[in-house]
DOMIDREN-402438 format. One record per residue: residue in three letters; chain; x, y, z of N, C-alpha, C in turn. Coordinates in pm, 1 decimal, m for minus. Layout:
BEGIN
r c n_px n_py n_pz ca_px ca_py ca_pz c_px c_py c_pz
ALA A X Y Z X Y Z X Y Z .
...
END
This chain:
BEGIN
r c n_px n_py n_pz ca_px ca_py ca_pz c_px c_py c_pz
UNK A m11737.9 m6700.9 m3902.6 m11852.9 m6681.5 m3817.5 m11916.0 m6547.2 m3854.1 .
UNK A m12049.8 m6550.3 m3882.4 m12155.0 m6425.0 m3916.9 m12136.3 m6397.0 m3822.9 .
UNK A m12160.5 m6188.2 m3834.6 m12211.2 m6116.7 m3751.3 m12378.2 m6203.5 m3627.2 .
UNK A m12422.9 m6226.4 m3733.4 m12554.2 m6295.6 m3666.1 m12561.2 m6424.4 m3555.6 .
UNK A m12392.0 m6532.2 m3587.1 m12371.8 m6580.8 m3487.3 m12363.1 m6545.7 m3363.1 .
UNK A m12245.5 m6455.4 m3394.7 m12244.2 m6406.9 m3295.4 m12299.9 m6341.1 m3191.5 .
UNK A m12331.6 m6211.3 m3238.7 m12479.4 m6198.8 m3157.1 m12564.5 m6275.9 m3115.0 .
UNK A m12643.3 m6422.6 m3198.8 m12713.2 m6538.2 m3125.6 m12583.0 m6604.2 m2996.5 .
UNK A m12465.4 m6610.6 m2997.8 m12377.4 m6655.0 m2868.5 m12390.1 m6575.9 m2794.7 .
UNK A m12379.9 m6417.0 m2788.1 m12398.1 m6347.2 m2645.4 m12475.0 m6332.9 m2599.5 .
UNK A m12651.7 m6354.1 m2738.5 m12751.8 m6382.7 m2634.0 m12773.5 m6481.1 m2583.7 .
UNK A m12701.0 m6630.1 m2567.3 m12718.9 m6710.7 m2532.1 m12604.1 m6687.4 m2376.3 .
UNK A m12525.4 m6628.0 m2374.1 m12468.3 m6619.4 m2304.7 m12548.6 m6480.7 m2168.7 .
UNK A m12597.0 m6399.9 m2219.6 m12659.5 m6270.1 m2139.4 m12683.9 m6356.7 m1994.9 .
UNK A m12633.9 m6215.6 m1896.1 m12736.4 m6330.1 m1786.1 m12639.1 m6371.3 m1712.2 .
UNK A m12516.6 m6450.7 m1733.3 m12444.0 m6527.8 m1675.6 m12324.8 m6400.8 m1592.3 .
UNK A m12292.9 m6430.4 m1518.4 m12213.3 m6347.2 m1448.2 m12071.5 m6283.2 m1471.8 .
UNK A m11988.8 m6466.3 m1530.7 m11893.4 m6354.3 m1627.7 m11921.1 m6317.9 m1757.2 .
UNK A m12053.1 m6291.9 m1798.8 m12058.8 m6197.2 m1942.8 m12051.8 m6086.2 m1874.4 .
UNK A m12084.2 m6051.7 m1769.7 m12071.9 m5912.9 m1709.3 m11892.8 m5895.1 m1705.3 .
UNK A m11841.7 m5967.4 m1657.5 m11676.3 m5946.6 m1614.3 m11627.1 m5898.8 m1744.9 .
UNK A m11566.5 m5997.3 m1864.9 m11531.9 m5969.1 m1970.6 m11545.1 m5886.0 m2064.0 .
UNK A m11566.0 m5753.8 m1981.9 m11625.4 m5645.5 m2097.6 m11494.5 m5508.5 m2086.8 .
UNK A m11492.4 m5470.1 m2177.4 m11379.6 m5341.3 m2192.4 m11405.1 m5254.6 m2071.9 .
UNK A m11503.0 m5243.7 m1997.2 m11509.5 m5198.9 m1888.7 m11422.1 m5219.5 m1760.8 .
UNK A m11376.1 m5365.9 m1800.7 m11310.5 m5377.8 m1684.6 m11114.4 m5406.9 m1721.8 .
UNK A m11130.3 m5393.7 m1833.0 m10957.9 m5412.3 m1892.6 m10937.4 m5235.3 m1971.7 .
UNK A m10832.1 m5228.2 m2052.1 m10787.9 m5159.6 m2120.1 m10706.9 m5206.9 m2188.3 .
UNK A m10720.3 m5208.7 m2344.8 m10671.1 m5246.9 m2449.4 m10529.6 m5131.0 m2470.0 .
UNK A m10406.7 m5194.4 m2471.1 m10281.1 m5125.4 m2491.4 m10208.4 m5138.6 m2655.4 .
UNK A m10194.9 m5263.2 m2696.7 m10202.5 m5257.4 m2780.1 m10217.1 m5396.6 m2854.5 .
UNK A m10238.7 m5381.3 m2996.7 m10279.8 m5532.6 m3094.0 m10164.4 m5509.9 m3216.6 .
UNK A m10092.1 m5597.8 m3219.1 m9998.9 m5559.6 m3328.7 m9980.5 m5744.2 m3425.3 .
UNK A m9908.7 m5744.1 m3538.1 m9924.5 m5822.8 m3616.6 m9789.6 m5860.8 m3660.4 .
UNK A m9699.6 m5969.7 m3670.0 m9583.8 m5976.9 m3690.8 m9614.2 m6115.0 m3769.8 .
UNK A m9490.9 m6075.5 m3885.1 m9485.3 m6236.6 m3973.0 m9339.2 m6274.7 m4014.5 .
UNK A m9289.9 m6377.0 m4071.9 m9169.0 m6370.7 m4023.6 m9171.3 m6579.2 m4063.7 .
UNK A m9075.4 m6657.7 m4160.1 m9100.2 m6740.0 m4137.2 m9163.7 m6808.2 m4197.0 .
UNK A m9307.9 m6766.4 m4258.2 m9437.2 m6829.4 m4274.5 m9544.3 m6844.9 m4167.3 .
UNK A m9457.0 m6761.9 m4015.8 m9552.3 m6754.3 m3913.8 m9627.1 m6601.7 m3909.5 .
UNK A m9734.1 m6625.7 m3907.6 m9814.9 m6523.1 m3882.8 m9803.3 m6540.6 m3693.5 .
UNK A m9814.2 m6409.8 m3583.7 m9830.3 m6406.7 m3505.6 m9909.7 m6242.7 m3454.8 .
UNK A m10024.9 m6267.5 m3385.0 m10097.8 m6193.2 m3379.0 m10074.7 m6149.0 m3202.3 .
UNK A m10040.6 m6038.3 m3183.5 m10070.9 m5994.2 m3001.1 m10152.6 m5914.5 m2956.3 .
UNK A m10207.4 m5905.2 m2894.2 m10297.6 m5818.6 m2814.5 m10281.9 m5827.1 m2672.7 .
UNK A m10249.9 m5691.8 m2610.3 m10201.2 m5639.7 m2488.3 m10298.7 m5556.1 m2349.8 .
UNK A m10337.1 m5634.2 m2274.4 m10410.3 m5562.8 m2227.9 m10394.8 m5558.0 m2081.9 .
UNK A m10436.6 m5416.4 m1971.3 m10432.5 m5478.9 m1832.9 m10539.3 m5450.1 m1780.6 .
UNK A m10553.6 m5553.1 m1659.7 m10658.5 m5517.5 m1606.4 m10714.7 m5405.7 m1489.6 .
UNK A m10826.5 m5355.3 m1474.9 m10856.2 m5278.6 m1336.3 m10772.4 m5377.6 m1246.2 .
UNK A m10796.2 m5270.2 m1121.1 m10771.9 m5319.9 m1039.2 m10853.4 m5442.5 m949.3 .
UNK A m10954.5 m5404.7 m920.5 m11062.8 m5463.8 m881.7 m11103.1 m5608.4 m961.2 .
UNK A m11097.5 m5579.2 m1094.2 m11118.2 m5698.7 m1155.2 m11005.1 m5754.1 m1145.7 .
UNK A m10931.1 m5765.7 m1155.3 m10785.7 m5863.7 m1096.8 m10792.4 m5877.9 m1006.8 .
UNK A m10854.7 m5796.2 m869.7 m10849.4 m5895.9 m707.2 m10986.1 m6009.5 m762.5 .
UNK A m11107.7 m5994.2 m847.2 m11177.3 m6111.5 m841.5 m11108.8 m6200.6 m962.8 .
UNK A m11072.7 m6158.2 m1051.9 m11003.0 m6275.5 m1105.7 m10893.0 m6353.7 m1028.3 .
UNK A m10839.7 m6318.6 m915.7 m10750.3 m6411.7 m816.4 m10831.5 m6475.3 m798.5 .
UNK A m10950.1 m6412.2 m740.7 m11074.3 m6518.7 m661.3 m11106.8 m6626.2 m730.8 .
UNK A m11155.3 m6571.5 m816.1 m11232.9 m6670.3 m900.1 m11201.3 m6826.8 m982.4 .
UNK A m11088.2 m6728.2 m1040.0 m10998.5 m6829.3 m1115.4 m11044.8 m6875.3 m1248.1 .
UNK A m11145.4 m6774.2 m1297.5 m11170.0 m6851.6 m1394.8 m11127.3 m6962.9 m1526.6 .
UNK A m11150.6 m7015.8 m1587.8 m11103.7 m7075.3 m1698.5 m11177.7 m7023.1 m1841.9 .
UNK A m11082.4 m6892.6 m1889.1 m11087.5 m6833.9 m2002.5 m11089.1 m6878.4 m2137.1 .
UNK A m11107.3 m6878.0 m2223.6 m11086.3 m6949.0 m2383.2 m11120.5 m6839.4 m2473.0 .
UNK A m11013.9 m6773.6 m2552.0 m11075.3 m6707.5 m2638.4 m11036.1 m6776.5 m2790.9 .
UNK A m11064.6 m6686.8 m2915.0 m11048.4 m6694.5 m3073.2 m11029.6 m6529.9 m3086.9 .
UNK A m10952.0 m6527.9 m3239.6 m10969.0 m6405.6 m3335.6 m11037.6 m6454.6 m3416.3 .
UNK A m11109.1 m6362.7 m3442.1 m11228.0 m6399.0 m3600.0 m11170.1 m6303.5 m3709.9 .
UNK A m11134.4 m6334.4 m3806.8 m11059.5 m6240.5 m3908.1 m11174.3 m6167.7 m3982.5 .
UNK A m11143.1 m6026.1 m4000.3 m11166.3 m5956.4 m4095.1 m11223.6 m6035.2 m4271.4 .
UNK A m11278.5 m6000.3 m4342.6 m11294.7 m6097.4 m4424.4 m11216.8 m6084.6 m4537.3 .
UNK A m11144.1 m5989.3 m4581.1 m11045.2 m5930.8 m4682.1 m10917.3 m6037.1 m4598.2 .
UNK A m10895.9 m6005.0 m4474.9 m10760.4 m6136.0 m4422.6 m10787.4 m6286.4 m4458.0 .
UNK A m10930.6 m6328.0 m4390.6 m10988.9 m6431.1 m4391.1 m10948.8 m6519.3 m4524.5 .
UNK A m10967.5 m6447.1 m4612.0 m10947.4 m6474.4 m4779.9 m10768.1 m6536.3 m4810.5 .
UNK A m10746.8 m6421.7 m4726.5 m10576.1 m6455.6 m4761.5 m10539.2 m6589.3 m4673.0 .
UNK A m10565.7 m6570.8 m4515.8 m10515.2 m6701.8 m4466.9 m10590.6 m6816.8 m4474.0 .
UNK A m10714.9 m6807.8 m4547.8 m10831.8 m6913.9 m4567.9 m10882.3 m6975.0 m4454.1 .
UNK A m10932.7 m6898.3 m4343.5 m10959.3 m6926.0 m4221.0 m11040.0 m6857.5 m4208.9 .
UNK A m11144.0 m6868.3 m4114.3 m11235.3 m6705.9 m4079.0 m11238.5 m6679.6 m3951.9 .
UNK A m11133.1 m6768.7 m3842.6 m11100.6 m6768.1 m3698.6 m11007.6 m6875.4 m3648.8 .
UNK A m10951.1 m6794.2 m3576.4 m10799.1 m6882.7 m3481.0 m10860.1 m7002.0 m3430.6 .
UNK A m10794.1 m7109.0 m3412.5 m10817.6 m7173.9 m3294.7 m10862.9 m7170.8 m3151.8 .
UNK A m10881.5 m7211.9 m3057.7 m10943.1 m7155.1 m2904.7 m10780.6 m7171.2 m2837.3 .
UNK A m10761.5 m7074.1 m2780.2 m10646.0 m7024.5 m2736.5 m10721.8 m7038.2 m2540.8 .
UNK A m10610.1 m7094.4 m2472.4 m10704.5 m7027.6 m2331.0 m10594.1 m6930.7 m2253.1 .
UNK A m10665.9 m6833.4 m2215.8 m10599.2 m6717.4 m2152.7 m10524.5 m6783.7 m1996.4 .
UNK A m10389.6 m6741.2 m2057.2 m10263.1 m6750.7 m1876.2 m10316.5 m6776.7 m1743.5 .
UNK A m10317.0 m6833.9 m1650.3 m10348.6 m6817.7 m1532.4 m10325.2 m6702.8 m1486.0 .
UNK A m10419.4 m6581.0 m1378.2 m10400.9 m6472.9 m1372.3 m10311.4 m6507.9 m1250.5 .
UNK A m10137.6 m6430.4 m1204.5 m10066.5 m6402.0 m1088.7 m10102.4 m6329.3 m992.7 .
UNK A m10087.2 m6443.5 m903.6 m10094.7 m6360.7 m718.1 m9991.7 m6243.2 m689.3 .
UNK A m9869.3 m6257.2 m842.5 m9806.9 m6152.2 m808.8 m9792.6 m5972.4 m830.8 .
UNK A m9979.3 m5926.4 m866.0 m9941.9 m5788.3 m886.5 m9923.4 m5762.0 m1035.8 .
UNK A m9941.8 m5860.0 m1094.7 m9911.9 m5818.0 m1238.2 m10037.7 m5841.5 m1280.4 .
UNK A m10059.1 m5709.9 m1358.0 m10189.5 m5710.6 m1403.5 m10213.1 m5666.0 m1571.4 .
UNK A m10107.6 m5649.8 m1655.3 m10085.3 m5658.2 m1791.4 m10068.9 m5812.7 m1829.3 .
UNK A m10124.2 m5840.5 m1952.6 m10119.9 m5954.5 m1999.4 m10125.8 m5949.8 m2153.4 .
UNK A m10107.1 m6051.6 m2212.8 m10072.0 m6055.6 m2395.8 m10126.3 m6180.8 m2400.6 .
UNK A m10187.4 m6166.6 m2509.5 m10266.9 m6309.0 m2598.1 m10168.8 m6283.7 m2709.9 .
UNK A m10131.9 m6377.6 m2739.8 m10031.7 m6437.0 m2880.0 m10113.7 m6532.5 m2926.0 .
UNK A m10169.6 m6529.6 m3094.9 m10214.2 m6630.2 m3145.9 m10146.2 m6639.3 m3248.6 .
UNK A m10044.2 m6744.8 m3263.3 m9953.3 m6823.4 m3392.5 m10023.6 m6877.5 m3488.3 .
UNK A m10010.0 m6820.0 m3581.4 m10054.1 m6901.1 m3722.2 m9922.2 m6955.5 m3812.0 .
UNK A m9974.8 m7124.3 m3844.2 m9849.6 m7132.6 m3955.4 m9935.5 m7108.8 m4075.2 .
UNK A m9862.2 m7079.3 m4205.2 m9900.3 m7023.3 m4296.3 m9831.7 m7152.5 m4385.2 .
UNK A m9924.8 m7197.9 m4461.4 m9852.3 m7316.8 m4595.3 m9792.8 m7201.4 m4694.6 .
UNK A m9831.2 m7103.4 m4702.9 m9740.4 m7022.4 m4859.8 m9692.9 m6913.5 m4794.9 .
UNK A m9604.8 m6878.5 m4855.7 m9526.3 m6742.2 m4813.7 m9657.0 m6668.0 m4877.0 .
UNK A m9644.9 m6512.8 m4788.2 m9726.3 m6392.3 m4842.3 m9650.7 m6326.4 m4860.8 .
UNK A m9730.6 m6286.9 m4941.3 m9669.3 m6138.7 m5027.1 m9671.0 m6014.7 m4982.7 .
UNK A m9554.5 m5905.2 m5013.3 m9554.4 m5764.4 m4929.5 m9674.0 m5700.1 m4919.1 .
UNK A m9751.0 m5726.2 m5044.0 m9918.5 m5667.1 m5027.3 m10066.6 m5733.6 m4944.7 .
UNK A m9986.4 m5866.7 m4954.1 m10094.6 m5923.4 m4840.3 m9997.9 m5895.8 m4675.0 .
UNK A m9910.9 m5933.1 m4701.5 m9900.5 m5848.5 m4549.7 m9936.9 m5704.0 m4502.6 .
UNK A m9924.7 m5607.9 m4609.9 m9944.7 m5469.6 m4594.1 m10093.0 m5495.1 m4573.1 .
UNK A m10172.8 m5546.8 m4607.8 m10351.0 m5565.8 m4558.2 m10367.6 m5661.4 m4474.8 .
UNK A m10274.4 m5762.3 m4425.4 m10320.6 m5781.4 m4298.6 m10261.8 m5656.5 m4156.8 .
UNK A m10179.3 m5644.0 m4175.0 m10168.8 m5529.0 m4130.7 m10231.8 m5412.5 m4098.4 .
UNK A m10254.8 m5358.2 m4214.9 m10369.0 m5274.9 m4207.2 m10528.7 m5254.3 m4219.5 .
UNK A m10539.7 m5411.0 m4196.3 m10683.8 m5398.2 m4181.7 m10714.8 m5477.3 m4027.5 .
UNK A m10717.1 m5356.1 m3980.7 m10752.7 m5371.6 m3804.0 m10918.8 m5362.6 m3751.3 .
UNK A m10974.5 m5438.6 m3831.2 m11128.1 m5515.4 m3791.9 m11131.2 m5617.7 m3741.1 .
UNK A m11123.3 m5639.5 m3658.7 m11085.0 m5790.1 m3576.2 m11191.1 m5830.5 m3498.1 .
UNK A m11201.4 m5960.3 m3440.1 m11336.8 m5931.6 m3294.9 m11246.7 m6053.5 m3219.7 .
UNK A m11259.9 m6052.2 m3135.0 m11166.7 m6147.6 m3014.1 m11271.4 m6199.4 m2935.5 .
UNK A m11343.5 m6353.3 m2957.4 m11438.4 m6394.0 m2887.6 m11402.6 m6467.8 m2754.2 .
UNK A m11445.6 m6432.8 m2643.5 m11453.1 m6483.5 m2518.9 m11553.5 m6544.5 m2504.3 .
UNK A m11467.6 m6699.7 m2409.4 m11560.0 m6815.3 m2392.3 m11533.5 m6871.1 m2242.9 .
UNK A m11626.2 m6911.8 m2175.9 m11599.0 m6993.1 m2080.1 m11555.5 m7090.5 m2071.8 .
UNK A m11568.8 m7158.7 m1966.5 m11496.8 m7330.2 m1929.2 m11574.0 m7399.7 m2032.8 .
UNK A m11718.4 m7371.5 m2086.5 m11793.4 m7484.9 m2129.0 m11782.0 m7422.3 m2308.6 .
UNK A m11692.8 m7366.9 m2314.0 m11678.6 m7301.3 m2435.4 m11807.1 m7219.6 m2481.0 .
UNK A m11844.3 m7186.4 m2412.2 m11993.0 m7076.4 m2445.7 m11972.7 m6913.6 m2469.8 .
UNK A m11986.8 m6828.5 m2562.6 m11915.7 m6710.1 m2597.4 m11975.9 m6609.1 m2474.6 .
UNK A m11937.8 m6546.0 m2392.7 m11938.4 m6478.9 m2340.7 m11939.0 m6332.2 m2372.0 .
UNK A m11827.0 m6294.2 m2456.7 m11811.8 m6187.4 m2502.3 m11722.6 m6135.0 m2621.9 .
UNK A m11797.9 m6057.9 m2718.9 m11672.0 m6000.3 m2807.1 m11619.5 m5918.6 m2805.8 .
UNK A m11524.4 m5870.8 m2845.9 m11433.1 m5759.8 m2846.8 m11374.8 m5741.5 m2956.8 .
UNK A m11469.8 m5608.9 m3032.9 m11370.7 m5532.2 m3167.7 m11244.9 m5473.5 m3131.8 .
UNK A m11117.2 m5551.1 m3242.9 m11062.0 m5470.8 m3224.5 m10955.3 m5396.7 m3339.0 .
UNK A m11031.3 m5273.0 m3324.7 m10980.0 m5179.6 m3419.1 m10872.6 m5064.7 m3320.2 .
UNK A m10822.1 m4993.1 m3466.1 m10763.3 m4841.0 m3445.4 m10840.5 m4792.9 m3291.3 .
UNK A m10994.3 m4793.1 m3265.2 m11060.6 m4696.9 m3192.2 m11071.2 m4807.1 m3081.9 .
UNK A m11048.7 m4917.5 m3033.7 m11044.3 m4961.7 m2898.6 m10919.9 m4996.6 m2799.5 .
UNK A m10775.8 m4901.6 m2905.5 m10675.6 m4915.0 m2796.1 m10697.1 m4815.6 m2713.6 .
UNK A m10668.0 m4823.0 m2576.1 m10647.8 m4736.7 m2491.7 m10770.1 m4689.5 m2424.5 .
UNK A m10842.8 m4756.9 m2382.5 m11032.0 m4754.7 m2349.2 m10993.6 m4813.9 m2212.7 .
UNK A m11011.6 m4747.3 m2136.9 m11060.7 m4843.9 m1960.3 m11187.8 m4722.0 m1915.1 .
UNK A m11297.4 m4824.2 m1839.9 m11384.6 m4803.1 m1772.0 m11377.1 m4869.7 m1647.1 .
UNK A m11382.7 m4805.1 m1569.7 m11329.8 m4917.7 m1403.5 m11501.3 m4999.1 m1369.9 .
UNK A m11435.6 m5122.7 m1370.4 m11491.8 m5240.4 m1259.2 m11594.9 m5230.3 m1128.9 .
UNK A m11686.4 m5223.0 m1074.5 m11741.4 m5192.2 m938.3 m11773.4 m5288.3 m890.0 .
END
């Protein structure tokens, strides 16, 4: 997916109420790490939410769907240019407000120590958020410079 898609999905999305929710404003990115092992590629990203936005995500309930869109130097290696639609956990009534996206990849060939060392280290990522009707809502780079970012919710 082009840069240019994308951007045409969030402006198609602007406007709608949770494009407002889904924004780094209201989470904090802890961490994104990359493990392989197997022939499985497995990708995590760790994040929790405000407070506030977790009492309306009880409310609400939405039905989340995201993707990773790979970097294009990765893209090459796993011959993909984005995950599957993954849909995000039901959020708990119990107070827990950290959560992890795991996206599993099987891999047909073993990689090599140097393609793992660049998927690894190439932390250009974008994590697209979608609604119930699969409509992109929002992206999220994620590099070196968006762990550890919270802006509170109002």
């Amino acid at each position: 997916m082009t840069f240019e898609n994308i951007n045409r999905q969030l402006d198609d999305a602007s406007g709608t109420e949770n494009n407002l929710w889904f924004v780094p404003a209201n989470f904090s990115v802890s961490s994104f790490d990359i493990k392989y092992g197997n022939n499985k590629l497995v990708y995590t990203w760790t994040f929790t939410f405000h407070e506030k936005f977790y009492q309306k995500l009880l409310i609400t309930k939405p039905k989340i769907y995201y993707k990773l869109l790979f970097p294009k130097e990765v893209s090459n290696i796993l011959k993909v240019e984005e995950s599957d639609y993954s849909q995000l956990q039901p959020i708990e009534s119990t107070g827990k407000r950290t959560y992890a996206i795991e996206l599993p990849l099987i891999m047909d060939n073993e990689l090599s120590d140097e393609e793992i060392e660049l998927l690894r280290n190439n932390l250009d990522y974008n994590l697209m958020i979608y609604n119930d009707n699969f409509k992109a809502i929002n992206v999220i780079g994620i590099n070196i410079h968006s762990m550890d970012r919270t802006i509170y919710y109002k």
